[in-house]
N, C-alpha and C positions, 0 to 999 in steps of 0.2 A: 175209287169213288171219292176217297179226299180229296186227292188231287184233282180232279172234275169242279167238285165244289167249289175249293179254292179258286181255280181259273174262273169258273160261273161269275163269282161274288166280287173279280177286279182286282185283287192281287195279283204283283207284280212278279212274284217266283213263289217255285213250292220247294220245302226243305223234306228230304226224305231223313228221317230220325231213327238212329240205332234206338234208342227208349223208344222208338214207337214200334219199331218192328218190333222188337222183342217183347214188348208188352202185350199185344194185339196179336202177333203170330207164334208164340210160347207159354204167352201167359205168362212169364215171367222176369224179374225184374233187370234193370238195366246192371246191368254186372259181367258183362264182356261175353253171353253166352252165343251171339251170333258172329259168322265170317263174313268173308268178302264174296264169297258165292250168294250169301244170303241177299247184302246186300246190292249186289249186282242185279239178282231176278229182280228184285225189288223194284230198283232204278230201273232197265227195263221196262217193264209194265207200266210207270207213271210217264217213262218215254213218249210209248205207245199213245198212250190216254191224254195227253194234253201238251199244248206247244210251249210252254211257259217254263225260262229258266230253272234248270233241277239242277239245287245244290244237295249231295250228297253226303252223309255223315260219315266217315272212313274213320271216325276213333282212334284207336293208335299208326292205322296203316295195315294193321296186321300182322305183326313185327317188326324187325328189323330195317336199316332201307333199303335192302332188295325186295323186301316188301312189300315196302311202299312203291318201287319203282313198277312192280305188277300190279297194286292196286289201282296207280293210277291208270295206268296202259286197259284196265278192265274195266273200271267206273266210265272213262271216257268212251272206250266202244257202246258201253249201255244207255250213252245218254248222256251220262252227267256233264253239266255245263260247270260245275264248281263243286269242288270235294271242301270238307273241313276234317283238317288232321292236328291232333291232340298230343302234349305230353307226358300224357300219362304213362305209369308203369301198366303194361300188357299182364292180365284182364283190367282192364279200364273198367268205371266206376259211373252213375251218373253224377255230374259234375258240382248236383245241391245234397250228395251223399255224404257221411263223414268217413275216415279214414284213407283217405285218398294218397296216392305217391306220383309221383314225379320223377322223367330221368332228369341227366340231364343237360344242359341248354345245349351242350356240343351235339350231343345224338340226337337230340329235335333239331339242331342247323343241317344235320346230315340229313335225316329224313326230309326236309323241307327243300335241301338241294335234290334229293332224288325225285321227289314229286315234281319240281319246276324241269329238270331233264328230260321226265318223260312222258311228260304230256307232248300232243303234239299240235294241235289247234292252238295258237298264242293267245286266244282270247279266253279259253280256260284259266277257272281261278281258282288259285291257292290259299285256301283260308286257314291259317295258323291260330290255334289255340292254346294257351294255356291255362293248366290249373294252378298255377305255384301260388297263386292268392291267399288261399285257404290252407296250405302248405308251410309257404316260407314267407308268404305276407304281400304285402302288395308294391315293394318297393322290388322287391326279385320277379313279378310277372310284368314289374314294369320293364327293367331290365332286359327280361327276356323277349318282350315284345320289339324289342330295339333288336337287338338279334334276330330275330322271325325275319322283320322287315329285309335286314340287312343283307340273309339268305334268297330271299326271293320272294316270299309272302307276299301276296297280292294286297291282302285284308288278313287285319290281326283280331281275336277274338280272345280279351280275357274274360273269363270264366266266373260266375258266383261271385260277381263285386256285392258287399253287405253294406256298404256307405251311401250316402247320395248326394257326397264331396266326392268319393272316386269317381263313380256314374257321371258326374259333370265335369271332372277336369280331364279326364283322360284321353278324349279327340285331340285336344288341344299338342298333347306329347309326342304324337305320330305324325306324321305324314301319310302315311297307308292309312286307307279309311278303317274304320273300326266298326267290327258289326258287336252288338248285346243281344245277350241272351235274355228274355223274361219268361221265367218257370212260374205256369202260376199257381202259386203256395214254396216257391222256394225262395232262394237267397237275395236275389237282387230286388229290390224295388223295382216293382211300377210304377212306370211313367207315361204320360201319352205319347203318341205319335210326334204331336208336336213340339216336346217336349224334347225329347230326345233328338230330335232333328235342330232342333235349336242350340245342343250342346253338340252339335257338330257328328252324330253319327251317321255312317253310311246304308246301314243293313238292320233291320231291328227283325230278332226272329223271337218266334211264338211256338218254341218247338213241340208244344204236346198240346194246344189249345184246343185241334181238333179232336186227340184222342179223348182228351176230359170232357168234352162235351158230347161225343159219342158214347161213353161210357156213361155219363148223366142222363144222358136219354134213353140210351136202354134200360138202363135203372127205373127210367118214369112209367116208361112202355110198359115193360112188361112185370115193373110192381102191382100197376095197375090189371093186367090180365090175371096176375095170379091173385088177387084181392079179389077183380069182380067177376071175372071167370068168365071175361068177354072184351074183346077191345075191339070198337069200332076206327072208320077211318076220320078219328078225330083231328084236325092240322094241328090244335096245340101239344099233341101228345106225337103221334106217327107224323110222317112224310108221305100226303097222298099218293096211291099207287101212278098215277099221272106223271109226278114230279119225278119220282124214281125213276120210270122211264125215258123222261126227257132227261135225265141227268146221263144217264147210259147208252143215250143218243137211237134208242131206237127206231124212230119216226127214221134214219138214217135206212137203214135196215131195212125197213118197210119197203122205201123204196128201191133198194138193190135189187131184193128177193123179186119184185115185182118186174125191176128191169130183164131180170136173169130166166125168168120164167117167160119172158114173153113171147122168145122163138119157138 
């Protein structure tokens, strides 16, 4: 249903988020509790549901990189048109969390060569992340981003930049485009659209913005029912039962059932 939304509203790709599976489908926090089966059904399902590039959160890989070489061979059957893999130490963390680790840069080149091996559609993209910002500082994720590139990385992604002298100089250092992360209530500053595009970024993602606002609104919903012990189909609090519908395309449906019945 996100993903619907997202395509509805003119976005350009949908990102599916290890933090958002796990927060939404465990209840709990981003701390390396899901796999790759998880997110494969995942990827799948937003497959099904809308035609709009699906970058996939693959975290560390999963291990190792023969790991990684089945993650991507399985992201890719599901769907996914672009994984983002990470190097973090396995359970990975989320990336505005403290105590975070890092391997390192040799066995994220290795992982980043197995992911570029085995993919098999050339237009599939490899998005390299690192955490080493908040780690080892930002002159060793700058390093390692030269590295990512160098392996194969399509799109490099550092991680929880805290300045907004990094956030602006950093397109400049690559060549591979650069996608940013804005958590919002976490590390990096907020910027616009245009803003960021004007310091030369390629990808600017919003990884949790639907879930925060879904979770804000259930919160409004059904504070509300429990306070007045009644919720009508008010638009500024629910989504009319209509819209719902039309978001889940059943007018579609309609017509099938109709065609199918006809003989």
């Amino acid at each position: 249903m996100s993903a619907r939304i997202i395509e509805d509203l003119g976005f350009g790709a949908v990102y599916l988020t290890g933090a958002g599976v796990t927060n939404m489908s465990l209840g709990l926090p981003d701390l390396g509790f899901i796999g790759l089966s998880d997110m494969a059904e995942h990827a799948a399902r937003v497959r099904d549901a809308v035609d709009l590039p699906l970058v996939v959160d693959a975290d560390t890989g999963f291990g190792n990189a023969l790991n990684v070489h089945h993650a991507v061979r399985t992201l890719e059957r599901a769907g996914a048109d672009a994984i983002q893999l990470e190097d973090q130490v396995m359970p990975k963390k989320c990336g505005h969390f403290a105590g975070k680790h890092v391997i390192s840069t040799a066995e994220m080149v290795s992982k980043i060569r197995a992911a570029t091996d085995a993919r098999e559609d050339e237009h599939f993209q490899i998005i390299a992340r690192t955490d080493a910002a908040a780690v080892h500082g930002i002159d060793d994720a700058i390093e390692r981003g030269h590295r990512f590139v160098e392996a194969g990385a399509d799109i490099l992604f550092i991680e929880a930049m805290e300045g907004l002298s990094d956030v602006e100089r950093l397109p400049a250092l690559f060549e591979a485009p650069l996608l940013i992360n804005i958590v919002i209530g976490g590390k990096t500053p907020v910027q616009s659209r245009e803003t960021l595009e004007r310091f030369g970024y390629g990808l600017v993602l919003y990884a949790n913005a639907a879930l925060q606002g879904a979770v804000h609104g259930m919160q409004q919903a059904l504070g509300r029912l429990q306070s007045k012990g009644q919720l009508d189909e008010d638009p500024t609090i629910v989504a009319p039962f209509g819209e719902r519908q039309r978001l889940v395309k059943k007018p579609i449906y309609d017509q099938l059932e109709e065609r199918y019945n006809a003989g």
